[in-house]
VOTOR-808683 format. One record per residue (C-alpha): residue number from 1; x, y, z. Coordinates in steps of 0.2 Angstrom, whole numbers, always signed. Layout:
NUM|X|Y|Z;
...
END
This chain:
1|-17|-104|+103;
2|+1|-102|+108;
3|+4|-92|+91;
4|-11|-81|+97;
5|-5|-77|+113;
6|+12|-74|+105;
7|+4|-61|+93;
8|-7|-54|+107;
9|+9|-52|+118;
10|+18|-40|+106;
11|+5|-31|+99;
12|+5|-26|+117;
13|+21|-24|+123;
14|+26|-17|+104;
15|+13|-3|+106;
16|+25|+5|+116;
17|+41|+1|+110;
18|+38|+1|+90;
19|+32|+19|+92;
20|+47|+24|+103;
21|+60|+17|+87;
22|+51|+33|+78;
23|+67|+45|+74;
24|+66|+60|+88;
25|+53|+72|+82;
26|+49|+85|+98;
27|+35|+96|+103;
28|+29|+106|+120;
29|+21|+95|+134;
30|+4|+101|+128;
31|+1|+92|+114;
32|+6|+75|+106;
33|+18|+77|+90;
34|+13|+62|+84;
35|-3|+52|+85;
36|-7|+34|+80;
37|-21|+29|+77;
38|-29|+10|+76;
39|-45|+8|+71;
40|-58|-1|+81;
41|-57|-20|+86;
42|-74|-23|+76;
43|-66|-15|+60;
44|-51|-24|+63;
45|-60|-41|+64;
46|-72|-39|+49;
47|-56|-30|+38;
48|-46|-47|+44;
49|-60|-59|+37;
50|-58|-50|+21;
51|-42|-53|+18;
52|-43|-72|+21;
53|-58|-72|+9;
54|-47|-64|-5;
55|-33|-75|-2;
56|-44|-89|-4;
57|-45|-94|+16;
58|-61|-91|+18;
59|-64|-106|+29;
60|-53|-100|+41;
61|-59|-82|+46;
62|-71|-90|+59;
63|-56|-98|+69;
64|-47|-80|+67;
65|-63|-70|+73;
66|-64|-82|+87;
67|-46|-80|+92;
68|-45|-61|+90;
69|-65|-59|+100;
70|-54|-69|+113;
71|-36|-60|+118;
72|-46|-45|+117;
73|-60|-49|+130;
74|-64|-35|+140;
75|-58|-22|+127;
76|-72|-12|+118;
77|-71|-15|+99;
78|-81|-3|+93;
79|-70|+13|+98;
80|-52|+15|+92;
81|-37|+15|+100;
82|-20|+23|+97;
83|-4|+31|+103;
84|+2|+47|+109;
85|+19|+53|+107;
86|+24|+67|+118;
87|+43|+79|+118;
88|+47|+89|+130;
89|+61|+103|+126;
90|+74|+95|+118;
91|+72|+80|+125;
92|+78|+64|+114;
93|+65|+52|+119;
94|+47|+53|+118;
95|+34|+50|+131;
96|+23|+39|+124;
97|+7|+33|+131;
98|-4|+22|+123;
99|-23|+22|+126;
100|-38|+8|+124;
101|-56|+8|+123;
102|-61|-3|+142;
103|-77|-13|+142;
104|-73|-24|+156;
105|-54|-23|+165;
106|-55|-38|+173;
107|-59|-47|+158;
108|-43|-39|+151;
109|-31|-43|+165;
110|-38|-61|+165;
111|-33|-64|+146;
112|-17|-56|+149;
113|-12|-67|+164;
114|-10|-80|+153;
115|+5|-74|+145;
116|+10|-60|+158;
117|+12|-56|+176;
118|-1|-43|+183;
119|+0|-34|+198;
120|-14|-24|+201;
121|-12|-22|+219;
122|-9|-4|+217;
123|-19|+12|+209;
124|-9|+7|+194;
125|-7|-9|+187;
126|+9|-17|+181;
127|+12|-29|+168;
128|+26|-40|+166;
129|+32|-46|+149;
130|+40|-62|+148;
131|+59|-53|+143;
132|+55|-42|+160;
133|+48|-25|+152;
134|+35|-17|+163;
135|+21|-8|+157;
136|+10|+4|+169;
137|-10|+5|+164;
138|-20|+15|+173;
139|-39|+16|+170;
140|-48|+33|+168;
141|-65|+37|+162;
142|-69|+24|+147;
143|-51|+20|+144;
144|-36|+11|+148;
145|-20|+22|+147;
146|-2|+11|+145;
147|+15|+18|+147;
148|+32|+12|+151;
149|+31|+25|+165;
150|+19|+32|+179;
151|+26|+47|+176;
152|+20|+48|+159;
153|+1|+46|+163;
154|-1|+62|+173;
155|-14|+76|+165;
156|-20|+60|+153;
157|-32|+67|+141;
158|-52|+65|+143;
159|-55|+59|+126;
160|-39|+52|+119;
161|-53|+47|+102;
162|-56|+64|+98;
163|-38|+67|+95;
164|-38|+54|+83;
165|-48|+64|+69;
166|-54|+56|+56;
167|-40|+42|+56;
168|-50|+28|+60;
169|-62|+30|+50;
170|-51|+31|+36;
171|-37|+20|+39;
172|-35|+4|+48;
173|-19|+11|+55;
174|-13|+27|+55;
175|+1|+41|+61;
176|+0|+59|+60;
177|+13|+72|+63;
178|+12|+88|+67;
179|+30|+94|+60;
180|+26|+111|+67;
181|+27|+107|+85;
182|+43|+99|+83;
183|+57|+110|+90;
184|+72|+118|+76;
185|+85|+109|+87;
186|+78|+92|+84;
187|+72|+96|+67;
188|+92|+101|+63;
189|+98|+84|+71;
190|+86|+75|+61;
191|+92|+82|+45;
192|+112|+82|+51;
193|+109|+63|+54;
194|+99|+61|+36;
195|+116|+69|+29;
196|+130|+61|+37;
197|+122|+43|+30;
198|+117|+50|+12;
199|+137|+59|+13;
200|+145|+43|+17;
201|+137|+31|+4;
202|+141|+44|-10;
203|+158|+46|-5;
204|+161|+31|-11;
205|+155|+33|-27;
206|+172|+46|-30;
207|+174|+63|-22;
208|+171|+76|-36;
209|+154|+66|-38;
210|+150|+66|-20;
211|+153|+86|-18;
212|+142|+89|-31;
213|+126|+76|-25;
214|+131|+82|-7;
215|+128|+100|-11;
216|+113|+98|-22;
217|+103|+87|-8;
218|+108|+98|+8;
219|+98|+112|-1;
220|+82|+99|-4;
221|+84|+93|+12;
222|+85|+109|+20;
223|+67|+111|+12;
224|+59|+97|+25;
225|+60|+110|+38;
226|+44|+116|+31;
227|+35|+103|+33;
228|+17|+107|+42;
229|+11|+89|+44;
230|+12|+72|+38;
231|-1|+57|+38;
232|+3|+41|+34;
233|-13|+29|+33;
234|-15|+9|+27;
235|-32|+3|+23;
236|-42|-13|+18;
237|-56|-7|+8;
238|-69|-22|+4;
239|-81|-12|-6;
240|-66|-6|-17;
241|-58|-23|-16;
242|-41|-15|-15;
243|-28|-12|-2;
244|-21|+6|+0;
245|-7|+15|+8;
246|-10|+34|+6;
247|+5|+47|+12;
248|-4|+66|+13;
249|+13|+79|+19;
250|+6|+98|+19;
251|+19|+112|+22;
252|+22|+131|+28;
253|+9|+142|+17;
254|+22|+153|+6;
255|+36|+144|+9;
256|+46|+135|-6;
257|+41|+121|-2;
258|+23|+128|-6;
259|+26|+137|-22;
260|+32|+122|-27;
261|+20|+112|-23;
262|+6|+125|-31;
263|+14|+123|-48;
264|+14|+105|-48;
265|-4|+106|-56;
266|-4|+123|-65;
267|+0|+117|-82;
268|-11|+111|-97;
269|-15|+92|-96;
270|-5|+80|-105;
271|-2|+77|-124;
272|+3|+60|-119;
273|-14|+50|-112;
274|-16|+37|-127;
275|+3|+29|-117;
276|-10|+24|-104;
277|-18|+8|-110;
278|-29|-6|-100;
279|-21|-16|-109;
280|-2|-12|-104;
281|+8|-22|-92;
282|+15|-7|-86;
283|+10|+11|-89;
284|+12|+31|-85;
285|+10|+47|-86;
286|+18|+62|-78;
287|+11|+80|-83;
288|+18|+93|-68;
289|+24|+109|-67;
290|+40|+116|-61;
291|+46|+134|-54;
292|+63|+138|-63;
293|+71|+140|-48;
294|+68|+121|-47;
295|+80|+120|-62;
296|+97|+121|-55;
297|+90|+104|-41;
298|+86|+95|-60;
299|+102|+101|-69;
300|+113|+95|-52;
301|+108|+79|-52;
302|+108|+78|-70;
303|+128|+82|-70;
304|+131|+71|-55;
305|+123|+56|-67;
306|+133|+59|-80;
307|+151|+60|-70;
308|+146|+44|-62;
309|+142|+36|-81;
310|+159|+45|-88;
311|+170|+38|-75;
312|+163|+21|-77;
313|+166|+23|-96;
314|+184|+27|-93;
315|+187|+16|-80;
316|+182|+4|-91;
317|+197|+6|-104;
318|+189|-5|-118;
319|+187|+13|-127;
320|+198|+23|-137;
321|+199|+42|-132;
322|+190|+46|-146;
323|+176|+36|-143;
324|+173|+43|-125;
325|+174|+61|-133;
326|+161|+56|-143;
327|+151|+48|-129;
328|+154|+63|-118;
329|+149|+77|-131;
330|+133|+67|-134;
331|+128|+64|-118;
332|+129|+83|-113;
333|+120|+89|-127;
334|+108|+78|-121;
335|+107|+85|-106;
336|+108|+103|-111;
337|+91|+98|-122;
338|+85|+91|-102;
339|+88|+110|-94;
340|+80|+120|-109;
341|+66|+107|-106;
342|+67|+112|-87;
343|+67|+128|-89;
344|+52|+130|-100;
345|+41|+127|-84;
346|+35|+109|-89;
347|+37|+90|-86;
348|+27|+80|-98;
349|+29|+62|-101;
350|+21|+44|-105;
351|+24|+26|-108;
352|+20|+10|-109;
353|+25|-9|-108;
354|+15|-21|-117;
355|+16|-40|-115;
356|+5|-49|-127;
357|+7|-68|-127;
358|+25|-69|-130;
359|+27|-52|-137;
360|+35|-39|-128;
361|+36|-20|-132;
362|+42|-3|-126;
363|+36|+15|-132;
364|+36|+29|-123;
365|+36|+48|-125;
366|+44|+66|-119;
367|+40|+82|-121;
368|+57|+90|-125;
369|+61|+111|-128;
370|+72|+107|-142;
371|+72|+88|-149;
372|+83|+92|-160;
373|+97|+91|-150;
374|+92|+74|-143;
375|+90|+69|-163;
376|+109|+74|-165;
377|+116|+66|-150;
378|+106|+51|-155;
379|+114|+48|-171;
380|+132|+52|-165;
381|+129|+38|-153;
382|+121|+25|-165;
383|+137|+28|-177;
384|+148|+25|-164;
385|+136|+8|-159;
386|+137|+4|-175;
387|+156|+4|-179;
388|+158|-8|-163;
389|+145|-19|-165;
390|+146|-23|-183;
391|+132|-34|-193;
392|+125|-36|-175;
393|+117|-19|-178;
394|+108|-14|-194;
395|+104|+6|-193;
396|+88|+15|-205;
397|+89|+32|-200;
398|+75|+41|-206;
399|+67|+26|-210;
400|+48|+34|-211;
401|+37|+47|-205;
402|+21|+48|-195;
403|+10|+62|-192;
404|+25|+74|-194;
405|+36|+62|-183;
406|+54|+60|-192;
407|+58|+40|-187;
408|+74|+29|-185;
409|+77|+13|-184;
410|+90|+3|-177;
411|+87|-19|-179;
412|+98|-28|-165;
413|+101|-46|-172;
414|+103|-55|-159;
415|+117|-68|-161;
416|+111|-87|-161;
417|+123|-94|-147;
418|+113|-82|-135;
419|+100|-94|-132;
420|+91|-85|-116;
421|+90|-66|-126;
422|+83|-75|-141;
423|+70|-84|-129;
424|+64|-70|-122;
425|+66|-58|-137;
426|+65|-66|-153;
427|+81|-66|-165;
428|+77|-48|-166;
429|+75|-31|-158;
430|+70|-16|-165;
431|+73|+2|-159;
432|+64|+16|-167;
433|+67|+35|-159;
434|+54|+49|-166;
435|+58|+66|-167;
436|+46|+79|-169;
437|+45|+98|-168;
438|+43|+98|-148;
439|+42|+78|-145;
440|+53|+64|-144;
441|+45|+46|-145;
442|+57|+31|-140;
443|+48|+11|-144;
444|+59|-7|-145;
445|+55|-22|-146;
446|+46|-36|-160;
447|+34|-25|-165;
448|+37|-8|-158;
449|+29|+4|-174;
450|+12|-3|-172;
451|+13|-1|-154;
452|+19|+18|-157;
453|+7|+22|-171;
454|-7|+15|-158;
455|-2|+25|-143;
456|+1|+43|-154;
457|-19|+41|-160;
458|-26|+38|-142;
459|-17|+54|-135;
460|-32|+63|-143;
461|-44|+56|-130;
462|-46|+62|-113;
463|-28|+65|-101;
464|-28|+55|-85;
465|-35|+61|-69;
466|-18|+64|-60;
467|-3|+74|-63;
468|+8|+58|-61;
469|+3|+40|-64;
470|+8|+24|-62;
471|-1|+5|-66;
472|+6|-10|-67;
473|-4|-28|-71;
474|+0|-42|-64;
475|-10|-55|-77;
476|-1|-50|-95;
477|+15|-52|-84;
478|+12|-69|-77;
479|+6|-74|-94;
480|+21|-69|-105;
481|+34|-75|-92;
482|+23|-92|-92;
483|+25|-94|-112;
484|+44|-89|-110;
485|+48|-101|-96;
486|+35|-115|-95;
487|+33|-116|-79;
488|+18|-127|-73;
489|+17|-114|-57;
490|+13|-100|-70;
491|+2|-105|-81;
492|-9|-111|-64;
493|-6|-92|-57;
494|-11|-84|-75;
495|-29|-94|-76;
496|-31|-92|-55;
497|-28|-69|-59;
498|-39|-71|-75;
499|-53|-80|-65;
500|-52|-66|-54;
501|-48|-52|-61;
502|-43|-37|-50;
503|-25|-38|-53;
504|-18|-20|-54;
505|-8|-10|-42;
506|-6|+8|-45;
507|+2|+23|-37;
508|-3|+42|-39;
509|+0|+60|-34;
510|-10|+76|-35;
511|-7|+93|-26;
512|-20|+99|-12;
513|-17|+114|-4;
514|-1|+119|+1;
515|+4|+100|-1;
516|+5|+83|-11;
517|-6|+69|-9;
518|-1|+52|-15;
519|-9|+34|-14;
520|-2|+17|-16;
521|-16|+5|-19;
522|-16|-14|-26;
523|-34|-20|-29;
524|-37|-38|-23;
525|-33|-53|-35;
526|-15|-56|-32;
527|-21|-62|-15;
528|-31|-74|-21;
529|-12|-81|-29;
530|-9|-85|-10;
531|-18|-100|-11;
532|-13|-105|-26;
533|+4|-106|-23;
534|+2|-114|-4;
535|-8|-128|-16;
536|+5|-131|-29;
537|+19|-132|-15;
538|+11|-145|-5;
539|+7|-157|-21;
540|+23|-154|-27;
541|+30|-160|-8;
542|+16|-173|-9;
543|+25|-178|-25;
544|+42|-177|-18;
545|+38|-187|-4;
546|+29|-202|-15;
547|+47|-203|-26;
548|+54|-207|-9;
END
C-alpha cells in the first residue's frame, strides 16, 4: 500500500513538474505548444494487466488493478487526461496545467488526504505534497484542472480531450509539439545551448578536428528550425503483442529540411533484400536517397573521422612513417570511393549477423560508385597487415569468383595462448571482401562464403518494406552465448524465448509528407525472461543460504 500511495503521490505531483524539466519551447497565450497526452485510466489498467501476463505475473494483475481502481477513485477512467504547456513571449518557463477526467471530487480529495494535505476551503483547492510543493485544482465542467499556479487556470479550455487528437487512442502516453508556435528567440537559444555542449565535448578530441565537426553540425543543426511538429508516442499493443515507441517530426513544406526528406524514398528499392533473414541475429537494410547538396554534410564528417583515426595512429608511435603514409593514402581513397557514392544520389546497403549454435558470421553489402577504388585501398592495407602480423595472417587474393564477384581472402589464425578469442571464434577467422562492378561484399567469420553465397541468391526476392531497417533476435543470441559460456542462467533463458517465441525488436523509418516517421518496437517474449531470471535468482539465494 505504502509503495502505491508513493507511486500515486508522484504521478501527481510529477505531472506538473516532469513536464516543466521540458527544454524552453515558446508559443502565444493562445495555444498550448506542447501537449501530453495520457490515455484513459481503463486502458491504462487493462495495458498494465498485460504486461504482467507477458512477464509471467499473471497472478498478480488482480492486486495491481485493485490497487490502481483504488488511488484513482473518483477520477473517470474512461476519458484521457494530459498536459498543457503554455509560453508567453519570450518567457523561459512554461505554464503548465494539467487536466483530469472528474467522476466524483470528493472521492478524489478523500484518496489523496492520505498522502497530502487538501484545503478545499476556497474556490480552488490546494494540495500539499509532503516536500511542501502546492498544487492549485480547480473543477470546471467534467474535469479537474491542476497547476502550480491560480494564475495559470484562467480562460481553461472547455474540452481539454479534444486537443489531445488522436493521441490516446494511439499511445498510452504521448507528446506533441507544435515547433511552429515556438518563438525564433527561444528556437535560437535552444540551438546555441545544443552547440555550446556538442563544441565542448569535441574540443577535446583536438582543435583542427573540432573546427571541422563544429562547422559541419551548426549547419545541420541550423536545419531544426524547420521543424513543423514533432510527436513522440509509447504503446502496449496486446493484439500485436509488442511494445512500441513511434517518433513522427514533419517540417516546413519547401524547406530543406523537406526536399530532403522527399528524396529519402525516391529511389529504386534495394538490391540488397536476401541480407534480411529470419534466421539472422541481427539484420539490415538501408535503401534511401540523397539530394547532392547533402554531400558536403556526408563528406565533413567523413574527413573529421578519418583525422580523429590519423592522429590516434600517429600518436600511437608503434608505426614507421612509411606505414602511416600507407594507412593514410588508403584510407582517403577510401573515402573519395564514399563521396562518388554520395554523389550518385543513392544509399544502398544490407547485412546480416548470423549465430548458429556456436557459429558466428558477418556479411554484409554496399553499393559503391567505383568499387574499384575500395578494392585497391583494400589490398594496400592487407599487405601492410600482412608484413606486421606475419604467419598470424594468411592472405588469397583473388581466391574465387561468384556471379561476377571477384573474392579475397584473408585466414586470421588465431594464436593458441588466446584462450578466450579461440572460445568464441574457433582457431580461425576468415575475411572475404567482394568486389564487383558497382558492389562491394564484406563477410568474416567460421564459414563466411556460404553465408555470402546465401545472402547474394535471396537479393532476388522481394526488397523490404522500408527504406531503413533494422531487426535484431534475442533467441539465436542467448543461445550461442549459452554454448560459448555455459552458463546454466542461459541455457534456462534460451528454452524460456524458444517456448515463447516473439523475440524480435525492430526499428524502422519511411518518409510521409514533408517528414520522417520512425517506430521502435520489441514484440513480447523477452518479458516473459523477467520471470525467469527473478526464479533462478531466488534458488540460487535459496542455494546460498542452505551452504550457510
Amino acid at each position: 500500500m505504502k509503495t502505491c500511495k508513493s507511486l500515486f503521490a508522484s504521478c501527481l505531483f510529477g505531472l506538473v513538474a516532469l513536464v516543466t524539466a521540458i527544454p524552453a519551447l515558446a508559443q502565444s497565450a493562445a495555444e498550448p505548444a506542447i501537449v501530453v497526452s495520457i490515455s484513459s485510466i481503463k486502458e491504462q489498467i487493462k495495458d498494465v494487466s498485460y504486461l504482467m501476463e507477458a512477464s509471467g505475473f499473471g497472478q498478480m494483475k488482480f492486486f495491481a488493478k485493485s490497487q490502481m481502481k483504488h488511488f484513482t477513485r473518483g477520477l473517470a477512467d474512461d476519458q484521457p487526461g494530459g498536459v498543457l504547456l503554455y509560453f508567453e513571449g519570450d518567457e523561459p518557463m512554461p505554464r503548465i496545467v494539467g487536466f483530469l477526467p472528474i467522476e466524483n471530487l470528493d472521492d478524489m480529495l478523500d484518496t489523496i488526504s492520505g498522502f497530502a494535505e487538501v484545503d478545499d476551503s476556497e474556490d480552488d483547492i490546494v494540495i500539499t505534497g509532503p516536500d511542501g510543493t502546492d498544487l492549485i485544482v480547480r473543477e470546471s465542467g467534467s474535469n479537474i484542472f491542476i497547476s502550480n499556479s491560480a494564475d495559470n487556470l484562467e480562460n481553461l479550455p472547455a474540452n481539454p480531450q479534444g486537443m489531445l487528437g488522436e493521441l490516446p487512442k494511439k499511445y498510452n502516453m504521448a507528446a506533441h509539439i507544435f515547433g511552429n508556435r515556438i518563438p525564433d528567440e527561444l528556437r535560437k537559444k535552444a540551438i546555441d545551448m545544443i552547440m555550446d555542449g556538442y563544441a565542448s565535448q569535441l574540443r577535446n578530441m583536438g582543435e583542427e578536428l573540432a573546427d571541422a565537426q563544429i562547422e559541419n553540425f551548426e549547419k545541420q543543426i541550423a536545419l531544426l528550425e524547420d521543424i513543423d511538429e514533432l510527436k513522440i508516442g509509447m504503446l502496449a499493443d496486446k493484439d500485436a503483442k509488442k511494445l512500441a515507441m513511434e517518433f513522427e517530426m514533419t517540417v516546413e513544406a519547401g524547406s530543406q529540411l523537406a526536399e530532403s526528406y522527399a528524396m529519402f524514398s525516391a529511389v529504386k528499392p534495394t538490391r540488397f533484400g536476401g541480407f534480411m533473414s529470419d534466421a539472422a541475429a541481427l539484420d539490415f537494410n538501408t535503401c534511401f536517397g540523397i539530394k547532392p547538396d547533402d554531400t558536403e554534410q556526408y563528406t565533413a564528417s567523413i574527413s573529421a573521422a578519418i583525422d580523429a583515426v590519423m592522429t590516434e595512429i600517429e600518436n600511437d608511435g608503434e608505426l614507421e612513417d612509411d606505414e602511416i603514409d600507407t594507412i593514410r593514402g588508403a584510407i582517403n581513397e577510401l573515402a573519395d570511393a564514399l563521396e562518388e557514392t554520395f554523389k550518385s544520389g543513392r544509399i544502398d546497403s544490407g547485412g546480416q549477423v548470423v549465430m548458429d549454435g556456436s557459429e558466428i558470421n558477418f556479411v554484409a553489402a554496399v553499393e559503391m560508385a567505383n568499387p574499384l577504388k575500395v578494392e585497391s585501398a583494400a589490398k594496400d592495407l592487407i599487405e601492410l597487415a600482412k608484413s606486421k602480423a606475419g604467419d598470424v595472417l594468411s592472405v588469397n587474393l583473388n581466391s574465387g569468383k561468384y556471379k561476377g564477384v571477384n573474392l579475397h581472402e584473408v585466414i586470421l589464425n588465431v594464436p593458441e595462448d588466446e584462450e578466450e578469442l579461440r572460445d568464441f571464434f574457433g582457431s580461425e577467422v576468415k575475411v572475404l571482401l567482394g568486389i564487383g562492378k558497382k558492389d562491394v561484399y564484406v563477410a568474416a567469420g567460421t564459414s563466411p562464403l556460404d553465408r555470402l553465397k546465401t545472402a547474394m541468391d535471396a537479393s532476388k526476392a522481394d526488397p523490404p518494406e522500408y527504406p531503413v531497417i533494422y531487426n535484431v533476435r534475442i533467441t539465436p543470441i542467448l543461445e550461442f552465448f549459452a554454448n560459448k559460456t555455459g552458463e546454466p542462467i542461459l541455457d534456462e533463458l534460451t528454452a524460456k524465448l524458444k517456448e515463447v517465441g516473439r523475440d524480435k525488436i525492430t526499428a524502422y523509418s519511411k518518409a510521409i509528407e514533408n517528414g520522417m516517421f520512425t517506430r521502435m518496437e520489441m514484440e513480447d517474449g523477452p518479458l516473459s525472461l523477467i520471470e525467469t531470471a527473478v526464479t533462478s535468482f531466488q534458488q540460487q539465494m535459496m542455494g546460498g543460504d542452505a551452504d550457510f
